[in-house]
C-alpha positions, 0 to 999 in steps of 0.5 A: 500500500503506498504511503499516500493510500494508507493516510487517505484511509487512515484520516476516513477520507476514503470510502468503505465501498463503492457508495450510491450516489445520494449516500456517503460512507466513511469510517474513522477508527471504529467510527462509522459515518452514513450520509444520506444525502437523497434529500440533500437540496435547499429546503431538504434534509440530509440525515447521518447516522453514526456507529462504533464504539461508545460515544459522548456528544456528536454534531453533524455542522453544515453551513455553520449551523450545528445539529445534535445526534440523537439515539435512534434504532440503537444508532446516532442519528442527526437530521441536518436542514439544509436553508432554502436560499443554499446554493447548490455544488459542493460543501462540506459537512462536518463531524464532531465527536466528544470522546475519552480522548477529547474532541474530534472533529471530521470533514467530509465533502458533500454535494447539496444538489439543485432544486428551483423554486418560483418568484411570486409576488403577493398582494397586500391591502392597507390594513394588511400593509400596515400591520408590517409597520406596527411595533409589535411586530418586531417583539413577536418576531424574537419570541417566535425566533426563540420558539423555533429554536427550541431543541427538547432532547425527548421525547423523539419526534414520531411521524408528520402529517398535514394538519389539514386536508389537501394540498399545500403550496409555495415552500420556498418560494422568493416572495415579494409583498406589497411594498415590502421586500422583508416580509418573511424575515419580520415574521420569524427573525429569520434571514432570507426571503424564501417562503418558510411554509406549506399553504393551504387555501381552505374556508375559513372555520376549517378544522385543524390538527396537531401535525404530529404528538407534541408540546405546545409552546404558544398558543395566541394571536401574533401581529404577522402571522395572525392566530398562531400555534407552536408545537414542540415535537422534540429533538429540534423538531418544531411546527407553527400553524398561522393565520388561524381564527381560532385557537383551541390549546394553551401553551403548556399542553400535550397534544396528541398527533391529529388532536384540533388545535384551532381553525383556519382563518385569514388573520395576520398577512393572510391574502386570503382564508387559509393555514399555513404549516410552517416546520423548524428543524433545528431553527431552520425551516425546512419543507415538511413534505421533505422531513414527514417521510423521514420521521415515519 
């Protein structure tokens, strides 16, 4: 074996075996690192998983942003969200262990492949102009931000569903409102302008239900995003239900997956009746059509 051989394995930067295109495999010492990157986009999830000897606390870091492992199956399991306005091509994820011996810490190459979403312009009338000009706008933005954030150890967040019937549209769409390019970013204190959620034009009074088992960690009216529900599924994972007429839990519940939690409405900058599904991993918003399947 030449020398050059011996240290690219030695270092993990080789693979085990011939690897499928949407799946990385390396081996550190006893430590084994799957990725699967077949959701590896903008707005997706690429999911990792370690094996090997007993470890202390693992991060998975892509783009700055740090995702813990958590025990799943009897393995380390890490779903890192990949932000809507990431550019495709080459990254590199990062693997940090706490061992006995101290931290290590790992770089692996990883392609994030392309995927094109929409520009839509969105028409607000006065009333709805005005509400992105009030000053309260700016507090709920900080405590919905610090909601979204919320990483809950347990419970492991179970299986996602679409909190209402039919069809949601326009995650990760480059929205522009009425006079307003930051719309988003005042609703969540977030960065970028891409869509955040799922919507779903429904009458108003249509029944609404916790997208999976959680905890609630607001329940109320917000200047932005009208009646709101946020529900902590754990690990990390977080869904808010917007522009609701009514709202039906207190923050502080336990809410059972499917259980009604509110009623859609048009309040907030709704343009028109509706829900919107909003899903967080990690502080990230991510398309809950891509991160439901994973969690089944």
């Amino acid at each position: 074996m030449t020398r050059r051989l011996f240290l690219l394995l030695a270092c993990g930067l080789l693979p085990l075996r011939a690897e499928a295109a949407d799946e990385v495999v390396r081996r550190v010492g006893r430590v084994t690192i799957r990725a699967d990157l077949s959701n590896a986009f903008p707005g997706g999830v690429a999911v990792v998983r370690l094996t090997g000897t007993r470890l202390g606390g693992a991060w998975a870091l892509l783009d700055g942003r740090r995702s813990p492992f958590y025990p799943e199956r009897g393995v380390l399991r890490a779903l890192v969200p990949i932000d809507a306005s990431t550019e495709a091509g080459p990254a590199t994820l990062g693997i940090e262990i706490a061992a006995r011996r101290g931290r290590q810490r790992i770089a692996i190459p990883v392609p994030i492949a392309g995927r094109s979403y929409p520009s839509r312009a969105v028409y607000l009338d006065e009333p709805r102009r005005a509400l992105l000009a009030r000053s309260e706008a700016p507090r709920d933005a900080r405590r919905l931000l610090g909601q979204v954030r919320t990483e809950s150890r347990t419970p492991a967040p179970g299986m996602l569903a679409a909190p209402v019937a039919g069809r949601g549209r326009g995650f990760g769409e480059l929205r522009a409102h009425t006079g307003f390019a930051d719309a988003e970013s005042r609703i969540d204190g977030l960065g970028g302008q891409r869509h955040r959620g799922l919507d779903y034009s429904l009458p108003i009074g249509t029944a609404v239900r916790s997208p999976g088992a959680g905890t609630v960690l607001f329940a109320g009216p917000l200047v932005l995003s009208g009646g709101t529900v946020v529900i902590d599924h754990g690990q990390g994972v977080v869904s808010v239900l917007q522009h609701l007429s009514r709202v039906l839990v207190r923050a502080g519940d336990a809410v059972p997956a499917g259980a009604e939690v509110g009623a859609s409405g048009d309040t907030g900058l709704a343009p028109e009746p509706m829900l919107q599904w909003r899903v967080y991993l990690h502080g990230v918003a991510v398309d809950p059509a891509v991160l439901a399947p994973i969690l089944e």
